[in-house]
C-alpha positions in Angstrom: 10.8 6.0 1.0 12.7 8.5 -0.8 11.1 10.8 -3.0 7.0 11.1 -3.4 5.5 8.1 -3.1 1.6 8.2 -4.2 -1.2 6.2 -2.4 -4.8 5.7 -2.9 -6.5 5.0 0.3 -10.5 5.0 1.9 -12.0 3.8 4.6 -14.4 1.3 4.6 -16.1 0.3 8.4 -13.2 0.3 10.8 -10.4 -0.5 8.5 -8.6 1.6 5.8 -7.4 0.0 3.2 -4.9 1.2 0.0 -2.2 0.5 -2.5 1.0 2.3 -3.7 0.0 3.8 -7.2 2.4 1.7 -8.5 2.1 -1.2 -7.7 -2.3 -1.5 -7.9 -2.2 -5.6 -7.3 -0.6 -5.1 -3.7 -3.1 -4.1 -1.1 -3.2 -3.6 3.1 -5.1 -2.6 5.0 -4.8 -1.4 8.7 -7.2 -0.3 11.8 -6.4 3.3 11.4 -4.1 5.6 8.8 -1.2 5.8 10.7 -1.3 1.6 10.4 -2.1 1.4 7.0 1.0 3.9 6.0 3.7 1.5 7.4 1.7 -1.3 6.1 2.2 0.5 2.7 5.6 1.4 3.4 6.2 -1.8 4.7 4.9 -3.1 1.4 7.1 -0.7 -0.7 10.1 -1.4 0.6 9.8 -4.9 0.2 10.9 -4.3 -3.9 11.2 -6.0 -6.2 7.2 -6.2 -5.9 6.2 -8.7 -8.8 3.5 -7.1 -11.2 0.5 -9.1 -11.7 1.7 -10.2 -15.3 4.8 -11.1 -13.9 3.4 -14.3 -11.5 
């Protein structure tokens, strides 16, 4: 990722779970941080996402 990426995240039971800021429609979710990052990353560098109004 270049640049500052911003990510919401929480942890709900034994998973966390998040979306890039900017694109809210996509989530992951992973057993620990550390997974869910690269899931996010994963996710993010997998542009062109399509927005929600876009499908």
């Amino acid at each position: 990722m270049n640049g500052t990426v911003k990510i919401i995240y929480w942890q709900d039971g034994d998973h966390w779970l998040g979306y890039v800021e900017e694109y809210p429609d996509y989530m992951t979710q992973g057993l620990s941080l550390p997974e869910l990052k690269e899931n996010l990353k994963d996710l993010y560098m997998a542009q062109p996402v399509p927005r929600h109004n876009e499908i």
